[in-house]
N, C-alpha and C positions, 0 to 999 in steps of 0.2 A: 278413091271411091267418091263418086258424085253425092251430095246431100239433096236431099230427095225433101217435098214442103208436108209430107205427113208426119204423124210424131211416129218417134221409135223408142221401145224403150229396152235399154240394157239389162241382159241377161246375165254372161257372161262375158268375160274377158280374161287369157290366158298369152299365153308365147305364143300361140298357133296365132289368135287373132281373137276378133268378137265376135258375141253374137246377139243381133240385134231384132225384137221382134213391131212389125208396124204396128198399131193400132188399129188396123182394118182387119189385122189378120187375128188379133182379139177377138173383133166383133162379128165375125166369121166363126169361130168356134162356138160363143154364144148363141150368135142365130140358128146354127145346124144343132146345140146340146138343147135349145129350147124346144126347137120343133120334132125334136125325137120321147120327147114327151105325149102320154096319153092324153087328150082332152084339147090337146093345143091345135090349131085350125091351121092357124099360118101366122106371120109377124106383122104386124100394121104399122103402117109408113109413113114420113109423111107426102103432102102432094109429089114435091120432086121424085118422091122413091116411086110413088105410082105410076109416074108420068113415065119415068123409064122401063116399068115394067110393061106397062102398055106398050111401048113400042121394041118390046120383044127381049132388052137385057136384061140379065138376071145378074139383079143384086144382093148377096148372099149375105150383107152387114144392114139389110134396111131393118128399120124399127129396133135399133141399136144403138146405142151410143155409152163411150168408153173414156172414163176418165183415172189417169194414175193420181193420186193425191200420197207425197210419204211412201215412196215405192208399192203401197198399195192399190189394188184397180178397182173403182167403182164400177158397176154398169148397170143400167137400167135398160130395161127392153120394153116394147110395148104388142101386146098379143090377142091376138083375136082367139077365143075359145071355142068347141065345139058344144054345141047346146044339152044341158043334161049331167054337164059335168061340176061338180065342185070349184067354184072359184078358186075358195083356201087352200083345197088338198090340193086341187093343182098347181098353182100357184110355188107353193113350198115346194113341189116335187121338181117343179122348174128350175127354182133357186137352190136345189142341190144338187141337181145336175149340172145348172153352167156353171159354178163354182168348183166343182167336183172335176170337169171338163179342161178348166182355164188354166186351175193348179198343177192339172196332171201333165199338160201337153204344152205349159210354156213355165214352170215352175217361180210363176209371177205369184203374190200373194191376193186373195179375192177380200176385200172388206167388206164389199155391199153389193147383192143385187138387187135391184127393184125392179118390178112391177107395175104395168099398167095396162089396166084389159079396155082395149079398142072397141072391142066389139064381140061380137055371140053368131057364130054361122051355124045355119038352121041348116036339117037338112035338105040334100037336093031329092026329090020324088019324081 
């Protein structure tokens, strides 16, 4: 099996073999458990993420970042809000859904998610 330059972190391991999950595909759960959230606009990037979104790829880990510490994962996300809405309540509802999300579908343990609000999208009229 080729070694690949992203982190992966171990799951499991039995006689069949392992199973190993990226870090991208972390930050992929996150970003899709974030913006399933009421109140949330989209994920705020930084330039590189923009710059590829502008030219048409869609990157489903931007405004994401994933750190294991002690077999547990940090992640902090950064999010553009819809205007009207609760910073706090949203915010919490966020951090227990990607938590709630990360546990369920890679049985990795979640210690911290953090927050940070990008920005506020008004509406469009």
């Amino acid at each position: 099996m080729a070694k690949e330059d992203r982190n992966t972190y171990m799951i499991q391991e039995n006689n069949l073999g392992e199973v190993q999950i990226a870090d991208e595909v972390v930050a992929i759960i996150a970003g899709l458990a974030a913006t399933e959230v009421e109140g949330v606009s989209s994920m705020a990037g930084n330039i590189t993420n923009e710059l590829v979104g502008k030219l048409g790829m869609k990157n489903l880990s931007k405004g994401v970042k994933v750190d294991v510490v002690d077999s547990t994962i940090n992640v902090e996300l950064a999010l553009n809000l819809d205007y009207g809405y609760s910073i706090p309540a949203t915010s919490e509802k966020v951090q227990e859904r990607v938590k709630s999300e990360i546990e369920n579908m890679t049985g990795l343990e979640v210690a911290d998610v953090n927050i940070r609000i990008a920005g506020v999208a008004m509406e469009k009229k």
